[in-house]
C-alpha positions in Angstrom: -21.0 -33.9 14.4 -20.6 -30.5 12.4 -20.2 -28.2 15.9 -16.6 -29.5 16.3 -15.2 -29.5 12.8 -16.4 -25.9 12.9 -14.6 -25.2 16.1 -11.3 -26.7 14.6 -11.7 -24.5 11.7 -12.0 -21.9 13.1 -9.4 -22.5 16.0 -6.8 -23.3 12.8 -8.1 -20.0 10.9 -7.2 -17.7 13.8 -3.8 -19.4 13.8 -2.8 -18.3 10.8 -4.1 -14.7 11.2 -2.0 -14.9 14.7 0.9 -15.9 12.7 0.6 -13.3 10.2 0.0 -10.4 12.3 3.3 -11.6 14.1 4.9 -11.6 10.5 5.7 -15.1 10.5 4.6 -15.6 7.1 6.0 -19.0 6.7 4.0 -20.3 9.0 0.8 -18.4 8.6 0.8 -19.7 4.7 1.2 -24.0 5.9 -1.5 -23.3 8.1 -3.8 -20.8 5.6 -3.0 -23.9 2.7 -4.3 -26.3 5.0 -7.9 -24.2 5.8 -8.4 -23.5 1.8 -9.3 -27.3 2.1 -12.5 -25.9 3.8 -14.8 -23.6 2.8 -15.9 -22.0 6.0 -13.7 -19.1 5.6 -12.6 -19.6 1.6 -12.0 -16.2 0.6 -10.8 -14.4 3.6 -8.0 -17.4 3.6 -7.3 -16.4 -0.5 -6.8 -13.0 1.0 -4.5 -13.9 3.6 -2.3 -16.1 0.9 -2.2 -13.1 -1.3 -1.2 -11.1 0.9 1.6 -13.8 2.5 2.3 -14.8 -0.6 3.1 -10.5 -1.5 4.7 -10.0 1.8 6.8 -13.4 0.7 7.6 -11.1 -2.7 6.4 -14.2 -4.6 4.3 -11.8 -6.6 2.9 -14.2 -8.7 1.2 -15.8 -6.9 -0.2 -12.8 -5.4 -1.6 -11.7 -8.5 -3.6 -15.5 -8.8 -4.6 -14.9 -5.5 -6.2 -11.3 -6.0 -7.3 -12.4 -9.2 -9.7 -14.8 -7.6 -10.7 -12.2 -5.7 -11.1 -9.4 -8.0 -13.3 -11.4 -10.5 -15.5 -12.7 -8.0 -16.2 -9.6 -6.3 -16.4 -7.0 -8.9 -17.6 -4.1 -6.6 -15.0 -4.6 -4.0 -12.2 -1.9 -4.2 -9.8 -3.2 -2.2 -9.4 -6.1 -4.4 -8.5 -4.3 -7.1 -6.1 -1.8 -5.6 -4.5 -5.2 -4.0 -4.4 -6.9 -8.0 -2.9 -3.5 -9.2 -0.4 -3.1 -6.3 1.0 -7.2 -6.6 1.1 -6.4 -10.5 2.8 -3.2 -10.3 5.7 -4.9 -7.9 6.2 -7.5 -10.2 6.7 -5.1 -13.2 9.3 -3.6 -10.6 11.0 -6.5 -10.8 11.1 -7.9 -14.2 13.0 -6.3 -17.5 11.6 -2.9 -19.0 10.1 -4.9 -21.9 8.1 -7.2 -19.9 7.3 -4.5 -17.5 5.7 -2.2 -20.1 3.3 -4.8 -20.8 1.3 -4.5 -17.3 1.5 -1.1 -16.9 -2.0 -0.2 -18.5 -3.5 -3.1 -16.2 -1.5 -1.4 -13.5 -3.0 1.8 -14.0 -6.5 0.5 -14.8 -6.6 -1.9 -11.5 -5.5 1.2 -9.8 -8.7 3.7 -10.9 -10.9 1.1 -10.7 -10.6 0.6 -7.0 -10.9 4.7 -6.6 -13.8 4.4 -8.8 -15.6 2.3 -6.5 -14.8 3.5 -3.3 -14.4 7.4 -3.4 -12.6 7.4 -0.2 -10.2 4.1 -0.7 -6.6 6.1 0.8 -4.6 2.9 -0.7 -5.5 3.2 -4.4 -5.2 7.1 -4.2 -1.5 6.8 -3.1 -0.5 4.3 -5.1 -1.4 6.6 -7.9 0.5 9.3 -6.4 3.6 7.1 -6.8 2.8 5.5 -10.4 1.9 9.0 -12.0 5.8 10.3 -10.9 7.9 6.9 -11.2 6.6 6.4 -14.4 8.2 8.1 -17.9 5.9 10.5 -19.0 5.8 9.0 -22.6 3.8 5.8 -20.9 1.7 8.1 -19.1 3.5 9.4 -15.9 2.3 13.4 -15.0 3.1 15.2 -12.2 -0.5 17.1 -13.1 -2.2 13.2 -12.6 -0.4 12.3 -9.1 -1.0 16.3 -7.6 -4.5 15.0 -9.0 -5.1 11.9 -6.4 -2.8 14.4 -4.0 -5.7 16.4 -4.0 -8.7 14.3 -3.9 -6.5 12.6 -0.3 -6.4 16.0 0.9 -10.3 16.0 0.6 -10.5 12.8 2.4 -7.4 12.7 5.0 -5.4 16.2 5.1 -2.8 14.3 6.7 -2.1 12.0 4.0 -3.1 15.1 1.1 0.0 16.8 3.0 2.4 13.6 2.8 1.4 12.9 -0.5 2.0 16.4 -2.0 6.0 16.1 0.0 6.3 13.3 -1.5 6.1 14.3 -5.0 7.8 17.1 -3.7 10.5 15.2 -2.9 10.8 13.3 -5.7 11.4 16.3 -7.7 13.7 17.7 -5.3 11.8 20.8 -4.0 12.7 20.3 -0.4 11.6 23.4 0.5 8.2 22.8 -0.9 8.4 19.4 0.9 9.2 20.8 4.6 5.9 22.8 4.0 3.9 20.0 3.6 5.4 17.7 5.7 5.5 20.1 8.6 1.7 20.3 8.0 0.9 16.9 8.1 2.9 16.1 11.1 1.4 19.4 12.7 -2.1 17.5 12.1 -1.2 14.3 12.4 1.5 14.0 15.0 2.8 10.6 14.7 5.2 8.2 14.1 4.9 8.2 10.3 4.4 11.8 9.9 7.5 12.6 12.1 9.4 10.2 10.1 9.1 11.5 6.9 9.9 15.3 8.3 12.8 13.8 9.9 14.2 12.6 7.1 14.0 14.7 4.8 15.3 17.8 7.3 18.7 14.9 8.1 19.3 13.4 4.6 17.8 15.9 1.9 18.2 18.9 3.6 21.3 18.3 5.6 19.9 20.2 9.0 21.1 17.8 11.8 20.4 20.4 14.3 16.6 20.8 13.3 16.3 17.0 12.6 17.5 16.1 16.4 15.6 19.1 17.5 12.1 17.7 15.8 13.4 14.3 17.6 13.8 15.1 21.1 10.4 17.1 20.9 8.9 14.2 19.3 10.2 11.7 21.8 8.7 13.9 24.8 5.5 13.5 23.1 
């Protein structure tokens, strides 16, 4: 009697990860709400809805989903990083006031997923960015985000390299930036790496002759 309620679970659970790795999101949440109703596959389905449901930008509900997650597994980095990132885009998107009062649980969601997991990539870059977009009197540092820069260069060199352009970037030292991102698409040759070179060389550099050049030897490859 339980063999076939099992295979419907899990014929219904692969569903909804079919839909979401198509980004139909819709979709993938009906069917995810329906399979919380069984506990074959509870929290990997709480995971999926946060992540729909932060995909969706409904970031509250994100942060219950997470939440769930983060208390219950303590130790698990992701978890955190995933708490910190859906409560970081909702400060994004509320007023100042309101915003300043998640920051520190931000931040702290943040270093507690680096914490536990000394080679989590996620958490490290999302530092990166928090550490420059945020006002130095609530804590932003260029010396903090070159910090997590650095520790990513001792776990990926390709993403160390993208990180350090990117702060780089942010404070406008292009020249700085093409160093770095040349390195890391040198190393890393792909899609994302040639992106970022390319677009900084066409739209903060204004070279449209080395940009197409890095394009057509890009699109050989």
């Amino acid at each position: 009697m339980l063999f076939p309620v099992l295979l419907f679970s899990q014929s219904n659970f692969e569903k909804g990860e079919r839909y979401f790795l198509e980004n139909n999101y819709e979709e993938a949440k009906k069917v995810f709400e329906k399979e919380l109703k069984s506990t074959n596959y509870y929290y990997q389905v709480i995971e999926y809805l946060g992540d729909i449901s932060c995909g969706l930008q409904d970031w509250d509900t994100g942060i219950k989903y997470f939440e769930i997650l983060k208390d219950k597994f303590p130790n698990k980095a992701n978890y955190h990083y995933k708490y910190g990132g859906a409560l970081g885009m909702k400060a994004k998107s509320v007023n100042k006031f309101a915003a300043l009062r998640m920051i520190d649980d931000v931040e702290a969601s943040f270093l507690k997923a680096t914490e536990l997991d000394k080679k989590h990539i996620e958490s490290r870059w999302a530092l990166v960015i928090f550490y420059v977009e945020i006002p130095a009197i609530i804590g932003g540092s260029e010396k903090k985000s070159q910090r997590f820069a650095n520790e990513l260069m001792a776990i990926s060199k390709v993403d160390g390299y993208l990180a350090k352009g990117y702060i780089d970037v942010y404070f406008e030292r292009y020249n700085n930036a093409l160093v770095n991102f040349m390195n890391a698409h040198k190393i890393g040759n792909s899609k994302t790496t040639f992106q970022k070179l390319y677009d900084l060389l066409l739209n903060k550099m204004g070279d449209k002759s080395k940009a197409e050049e890095l394009k057509k030897e890009f699109n050989k490859i």
